[in-house]
N, C-alpha and C positions, 0 to 999 in steps of 0.2 A: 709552308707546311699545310698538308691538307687539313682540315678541319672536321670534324661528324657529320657536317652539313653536308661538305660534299661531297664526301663518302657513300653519306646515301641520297642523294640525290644520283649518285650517279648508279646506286645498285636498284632504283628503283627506274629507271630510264630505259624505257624502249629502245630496241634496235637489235635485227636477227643477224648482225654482228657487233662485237666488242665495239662500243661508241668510245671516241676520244677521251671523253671522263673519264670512262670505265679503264680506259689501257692506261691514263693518267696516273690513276687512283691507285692501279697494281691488282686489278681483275683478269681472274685468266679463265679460258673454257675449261670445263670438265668431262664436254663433250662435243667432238670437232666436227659433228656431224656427216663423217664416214664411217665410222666404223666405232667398235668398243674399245678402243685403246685408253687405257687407263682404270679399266673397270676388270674386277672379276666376279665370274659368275659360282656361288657359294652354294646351290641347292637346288636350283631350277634345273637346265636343258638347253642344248645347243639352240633347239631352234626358239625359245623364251623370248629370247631379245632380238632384235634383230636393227637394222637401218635401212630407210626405206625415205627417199625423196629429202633428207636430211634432217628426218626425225626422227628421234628414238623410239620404235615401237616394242612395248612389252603384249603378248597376245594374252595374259593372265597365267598360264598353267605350265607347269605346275605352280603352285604355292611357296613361295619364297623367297628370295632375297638375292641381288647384287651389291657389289660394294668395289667403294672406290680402292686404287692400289697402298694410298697413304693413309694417315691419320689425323685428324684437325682441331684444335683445340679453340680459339677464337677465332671468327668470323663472322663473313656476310654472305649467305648463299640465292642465289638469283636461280628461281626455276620456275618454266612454265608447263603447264600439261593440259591435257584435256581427256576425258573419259568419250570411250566410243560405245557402250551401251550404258542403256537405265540402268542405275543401282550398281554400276562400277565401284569397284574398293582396290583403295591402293594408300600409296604414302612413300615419304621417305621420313629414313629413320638418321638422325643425325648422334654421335660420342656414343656410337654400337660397337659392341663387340663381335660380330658378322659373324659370331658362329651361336645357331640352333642348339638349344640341349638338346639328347637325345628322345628323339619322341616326337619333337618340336618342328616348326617351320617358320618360325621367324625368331631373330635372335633379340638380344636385350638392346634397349636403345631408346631415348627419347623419339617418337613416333611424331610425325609431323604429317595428320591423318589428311588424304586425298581420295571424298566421297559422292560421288553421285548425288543428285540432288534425289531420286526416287528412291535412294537408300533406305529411310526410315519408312518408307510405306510397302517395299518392296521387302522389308527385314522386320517383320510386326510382329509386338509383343504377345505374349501367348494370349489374353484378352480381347484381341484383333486390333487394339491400339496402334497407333504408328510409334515406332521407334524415338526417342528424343529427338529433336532437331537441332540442337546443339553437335550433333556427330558430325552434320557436313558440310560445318565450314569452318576447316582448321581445325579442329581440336585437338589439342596438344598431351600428352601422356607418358610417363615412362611405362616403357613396355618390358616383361620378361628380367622384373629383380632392380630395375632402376627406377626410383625414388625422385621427388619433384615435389614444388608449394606448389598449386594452380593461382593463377590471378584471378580468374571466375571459377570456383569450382564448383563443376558435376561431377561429386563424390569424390575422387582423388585425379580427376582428371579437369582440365582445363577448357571451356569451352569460348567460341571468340565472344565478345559484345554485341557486333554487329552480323551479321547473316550475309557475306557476301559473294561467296561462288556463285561460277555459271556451272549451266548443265549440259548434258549431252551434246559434244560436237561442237562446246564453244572453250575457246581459254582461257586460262587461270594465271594467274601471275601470282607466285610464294617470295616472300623477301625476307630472309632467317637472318635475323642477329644474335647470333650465340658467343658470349661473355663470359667467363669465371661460373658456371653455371646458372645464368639467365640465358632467356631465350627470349627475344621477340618478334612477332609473325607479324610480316604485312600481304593482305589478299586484295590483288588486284588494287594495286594503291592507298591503301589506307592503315596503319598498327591497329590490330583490332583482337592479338590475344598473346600471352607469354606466361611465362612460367619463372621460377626462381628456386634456390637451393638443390640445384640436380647435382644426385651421389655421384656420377661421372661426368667429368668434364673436358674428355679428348678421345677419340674413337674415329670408327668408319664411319662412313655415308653409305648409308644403305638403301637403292629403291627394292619396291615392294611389290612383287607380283600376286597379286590376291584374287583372281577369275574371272578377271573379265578384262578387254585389251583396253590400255592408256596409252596416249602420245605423250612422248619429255622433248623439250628443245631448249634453247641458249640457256643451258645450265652452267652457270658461273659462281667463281668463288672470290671471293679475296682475305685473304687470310689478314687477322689483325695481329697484332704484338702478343706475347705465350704472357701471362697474366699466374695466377695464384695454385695455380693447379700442382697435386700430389702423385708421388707414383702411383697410391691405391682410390686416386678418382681417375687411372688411365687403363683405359684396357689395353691385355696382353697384347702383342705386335705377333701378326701371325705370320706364320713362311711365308714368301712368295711362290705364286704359283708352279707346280711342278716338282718343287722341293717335300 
């Protein structure tokens, strides 16, 4: 039987295909780098998303959100991205309910924030101060009505320990452990931020087009064992597209 150990060693392992751990372990892509299959697009625009050299390119605009075709309750999700201007904002949103109230452009969802490093200088407070620096790397959050402990918290939101994204034009490596409502982030090889008691605990995956263009690539999951979770910490199952 596999063990935790090599569970995630293998979700944290290189390789811009499924490595033998990974297809061991019961890793599968969520994106096969042709095309969108498996994703619906909930808000954005035909031309938003796109593939291009077998990366998922998002151009930012409009404002809004994709999501995966299923819903996930425990896991380990492997994703890499990289921001193509200063002060890029994006994310994925993981136990979402993929739909926007009205008014709105992104829906509810544990945020699993993906920021530019010139973010907080580029977004300054109204006294010309820069922005926290806890926003750009990983900060964790329920967004839009979902509820969370932070492990470090900046106000009700969670920011990492360590400070470890790259910026503009380099990548990033996210390694999500999400459990019975624990969540824990590893950026670029190392756990450095998580959360605990989230009100939802099985939903979409949601990325996040927010204005400015990101690359995603070997986005992977491996789904672990369904654990404690209630009908009223699962968001509603929405049609399939078309219907």
């Amino acid at each position: 039987m596999k063990t935790w150990i090599h569970l995630l060693c293998a979700a944290l392992a290189f390789s811009p295909a499924l490595s033998l751990a990974e297809e061991a372990a019961g890793f599968r892509d969520l994106f096969n780098g042709k095309d969108l299959t498996g994703w619906v697009d909930v808000n954005t625009s035909p031309e938003t998303w796109s593939v291009k050299d077998g990366l998922l390119v998002c151009k930012g605009m409009p404002i809004g959100v994709m999501r995966s075709e299923k819903q996930y309750e425990n896991f380990i999700l492997h994703i890499e991205w990289r921001h193509m201007e200063e002060g890029g904002n994006s994310g994925v949103f993981i136990w979402s309910n993929a739909a926007p109230a009205e008014g709105a452009n992104l829906p509810m969802g544990l945020e699993v924030q993906m920021l530019e490093l010139q973010w907080p200088y580029i977004n300054r407070e109204k006294d010309g101060s820069p922005k926290p620096l806890g926003y750009v790397s990983g900060e964790l959050f329920g967004a839009n009505g979902l509820e969370i402990i932070p492990d470090n918290p900046r106000g009700k939101r969670s920011m990492s320990y360590e400070s470890r994204c790259k910026g503009k034009g380099e990548w990033n490596t996210y390694d999500v452990v999400a459990v019975d409502g624990v969540v824990k982030l590893s950026i670029n090889g190392k756990f450095v931020n998580g959360v605990s008691g989230s009100t939802y605990r099985k939903g979409y995956l949601c990325l996040e087009s927010e204005g400015a263009e990101i690359h995603f690539r070997n986005i992977r999951i491996l789904e672990l064992p369904s654990g404690m979770t209630t009908p009223e910490q699962t968001v509603p199952v929405l049609a399939p597209p078309g219907r």
